[in-house]
C-alpha positions in Angstrom: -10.4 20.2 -13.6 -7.1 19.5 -12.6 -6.9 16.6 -9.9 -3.1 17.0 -9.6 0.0 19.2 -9.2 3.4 19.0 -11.1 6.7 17.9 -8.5 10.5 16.7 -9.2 9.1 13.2 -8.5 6.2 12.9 -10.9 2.5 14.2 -9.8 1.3 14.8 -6.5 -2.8 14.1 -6.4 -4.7 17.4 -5.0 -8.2 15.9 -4.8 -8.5 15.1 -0.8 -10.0 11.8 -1.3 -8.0 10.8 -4.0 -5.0 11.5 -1.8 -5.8 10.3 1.5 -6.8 6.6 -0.6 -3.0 7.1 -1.9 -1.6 7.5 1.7 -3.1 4.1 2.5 -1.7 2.1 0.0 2.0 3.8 -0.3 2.5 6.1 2.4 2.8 9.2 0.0 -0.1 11.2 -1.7 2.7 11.4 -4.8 2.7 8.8 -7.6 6.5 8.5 -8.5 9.5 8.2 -6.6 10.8 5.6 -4.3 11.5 3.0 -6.7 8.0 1.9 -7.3 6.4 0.9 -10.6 3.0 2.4 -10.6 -0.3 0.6 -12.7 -2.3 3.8 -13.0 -6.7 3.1 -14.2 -6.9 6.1 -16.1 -7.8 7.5 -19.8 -9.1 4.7 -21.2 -13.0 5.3 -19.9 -14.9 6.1 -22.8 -18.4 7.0 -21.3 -18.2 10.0 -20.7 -17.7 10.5 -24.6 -20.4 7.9 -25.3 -23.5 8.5 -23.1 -23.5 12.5 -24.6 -26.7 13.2 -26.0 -25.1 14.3 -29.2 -25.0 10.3 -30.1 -28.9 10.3 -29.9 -28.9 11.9 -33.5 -24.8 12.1 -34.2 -22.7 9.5 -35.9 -18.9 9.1 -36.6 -18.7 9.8 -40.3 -17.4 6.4 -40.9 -20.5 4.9 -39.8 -22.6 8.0 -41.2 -25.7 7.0 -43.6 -26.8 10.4 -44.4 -29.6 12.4 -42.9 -31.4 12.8 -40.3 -28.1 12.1 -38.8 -25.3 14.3 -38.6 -21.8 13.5 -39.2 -18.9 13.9 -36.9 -15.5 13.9 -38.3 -12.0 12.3 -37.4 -10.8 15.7 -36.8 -13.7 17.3 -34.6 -13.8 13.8 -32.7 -9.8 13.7 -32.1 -10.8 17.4 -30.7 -13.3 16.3 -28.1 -11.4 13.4 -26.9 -8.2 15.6 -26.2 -10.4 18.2 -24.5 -12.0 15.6 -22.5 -8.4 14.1 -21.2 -6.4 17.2 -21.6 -6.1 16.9 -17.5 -5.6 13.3 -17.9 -2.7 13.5 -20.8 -1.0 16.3 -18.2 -0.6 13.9 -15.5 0.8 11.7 -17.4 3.1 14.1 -19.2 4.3 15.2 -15.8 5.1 11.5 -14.8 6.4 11.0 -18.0 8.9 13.8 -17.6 10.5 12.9 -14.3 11.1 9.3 -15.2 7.9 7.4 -13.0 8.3 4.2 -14.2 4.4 3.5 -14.5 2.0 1.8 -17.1 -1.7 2.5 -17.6 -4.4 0.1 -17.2 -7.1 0.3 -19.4 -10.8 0.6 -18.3 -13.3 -2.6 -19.3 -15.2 -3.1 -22.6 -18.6 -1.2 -22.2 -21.5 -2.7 -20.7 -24.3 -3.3 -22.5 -26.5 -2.2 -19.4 -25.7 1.6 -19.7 -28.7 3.8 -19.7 -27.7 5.7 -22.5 -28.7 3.2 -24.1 -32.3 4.2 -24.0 -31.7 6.7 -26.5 -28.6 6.2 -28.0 -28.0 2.5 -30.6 -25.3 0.0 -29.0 -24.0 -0.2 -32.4 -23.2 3.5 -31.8 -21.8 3.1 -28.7 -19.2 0.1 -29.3 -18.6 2.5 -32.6 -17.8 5.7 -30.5 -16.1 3.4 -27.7 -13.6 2.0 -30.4 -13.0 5.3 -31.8 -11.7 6.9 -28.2 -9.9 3.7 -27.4 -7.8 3.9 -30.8 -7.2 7.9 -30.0 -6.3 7.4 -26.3 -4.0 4.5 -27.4 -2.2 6.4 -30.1 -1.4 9.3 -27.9 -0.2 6.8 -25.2 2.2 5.3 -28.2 3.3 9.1 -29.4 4.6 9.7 -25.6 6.2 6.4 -25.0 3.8 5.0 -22.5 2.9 1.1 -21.4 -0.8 0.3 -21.3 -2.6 -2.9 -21.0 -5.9 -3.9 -23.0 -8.7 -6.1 -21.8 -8.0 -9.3 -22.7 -10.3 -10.7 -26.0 -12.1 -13.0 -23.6 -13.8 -10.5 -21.6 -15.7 -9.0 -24.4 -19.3 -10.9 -25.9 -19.7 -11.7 -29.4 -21.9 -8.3 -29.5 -18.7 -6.3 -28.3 -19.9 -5.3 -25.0 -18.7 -6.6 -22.0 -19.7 -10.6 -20.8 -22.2 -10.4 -18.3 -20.2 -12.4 -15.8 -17.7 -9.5 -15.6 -19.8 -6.5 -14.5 -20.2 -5.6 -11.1 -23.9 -5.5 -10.2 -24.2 -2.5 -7.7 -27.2 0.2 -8.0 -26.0 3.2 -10.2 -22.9 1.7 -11.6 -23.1 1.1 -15.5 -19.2 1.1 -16.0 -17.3 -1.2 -14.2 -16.5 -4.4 -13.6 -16.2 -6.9 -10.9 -12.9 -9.2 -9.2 -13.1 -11.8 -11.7 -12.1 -9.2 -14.8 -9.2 -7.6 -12.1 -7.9 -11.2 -12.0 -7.9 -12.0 -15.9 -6.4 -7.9 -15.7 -3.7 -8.8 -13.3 -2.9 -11.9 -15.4 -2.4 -10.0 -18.4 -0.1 -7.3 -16.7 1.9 -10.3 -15.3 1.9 -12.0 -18.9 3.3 -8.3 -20.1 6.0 -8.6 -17.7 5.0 -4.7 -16.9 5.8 -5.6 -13.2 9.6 -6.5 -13.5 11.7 -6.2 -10.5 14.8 -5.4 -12.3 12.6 -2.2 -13.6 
């Protein structure tokens, strides 16, 4: 659904909680404008894509052995990802087109907690994870856009995210806690995405 609406200063967020959270931090429920450099958390979140049942029998074709799995090519996996962020890739055409100056943030490594993995292999899952990552990245490349990548030292050996950055709170299989927003804040610093001459 769309959680925002077009404006001569970049995208004004329509979702009331989404708004009123925005009003707190800037005094404006629209993300451009004002001379600000916005760090926006959004596109990079691959579970949705992952934790679909279609993984419990599907696999990219590059990691495809033959039956009883079915393949899924590039092409029909480019499709769902850009159906999946076609709201997403709007907003940020729309900030893109009245000059915000803004960079995106990604999302953390997956955790190897998630319940999908009950049914689903982790292999498939870091697989499926890389895939949209590479995707969301080359469209954010195509459209001139700034994004920052967890840094190597958050991810285990496996792939998955360390331990010692997930948040541990009932329910939540996807993100992670203040020690990975410090190494993340780091890194944007290191980027020098936060320039004051910008």
């Amino acid at each position: 659904r769309p959680f925002f609406s077009k404006c001569d200063a970049g995208a004004k967020l329509a979702h009331p909680q989404y708004a009123t959270a925005l009003r707190a931090l800037i005094g404006s429920d629209v993300i451009g404008g004002g001379g600000k450099t916005f760090g926006v958390c959004l596109g990079f979140h691959s579970p949705p894509v992952f934790r679909h049942p279609i993984w419990h029998q599907s696999r990219l074709v590059a990691d495809w052995k033959g039956p009883p799995e079915r393949p899924v090519s590039d092409a029909v996996f480019e499709v769902v990802v850009r159906s999946i962020n076609q709201h997403i890739y709007a907003f940020f055409d729309a900030l893109v087109s009245a000059g915000v100056d803004f960079f995106v943030i990604s999302a953390p490594p997956p955790r190897r907690d998630h319940y999908c993995m009950a049914k689903t292999p982790a292999s498939v899952v870091l697989s499926v994870d890389r895939a949209y990552r590479a995707l969301v990245a080359k469209h954010f490349d195509s459209i001139g856009v700034r994004y920052v990548l967890p840094p190597e030292d958050v991810y285990a050996e496996d792939g998955f995210l360390l331990d010692e950055f997930a948040m541990r709170v009932p329910r939540d299989f996807h993100h992670a806690n203040s020690l990975y927003g410090e190494k993340m804040l780091r890194r944007i610093l290191e980027l020098d995405f936060l320039r004051t001459d910008r």
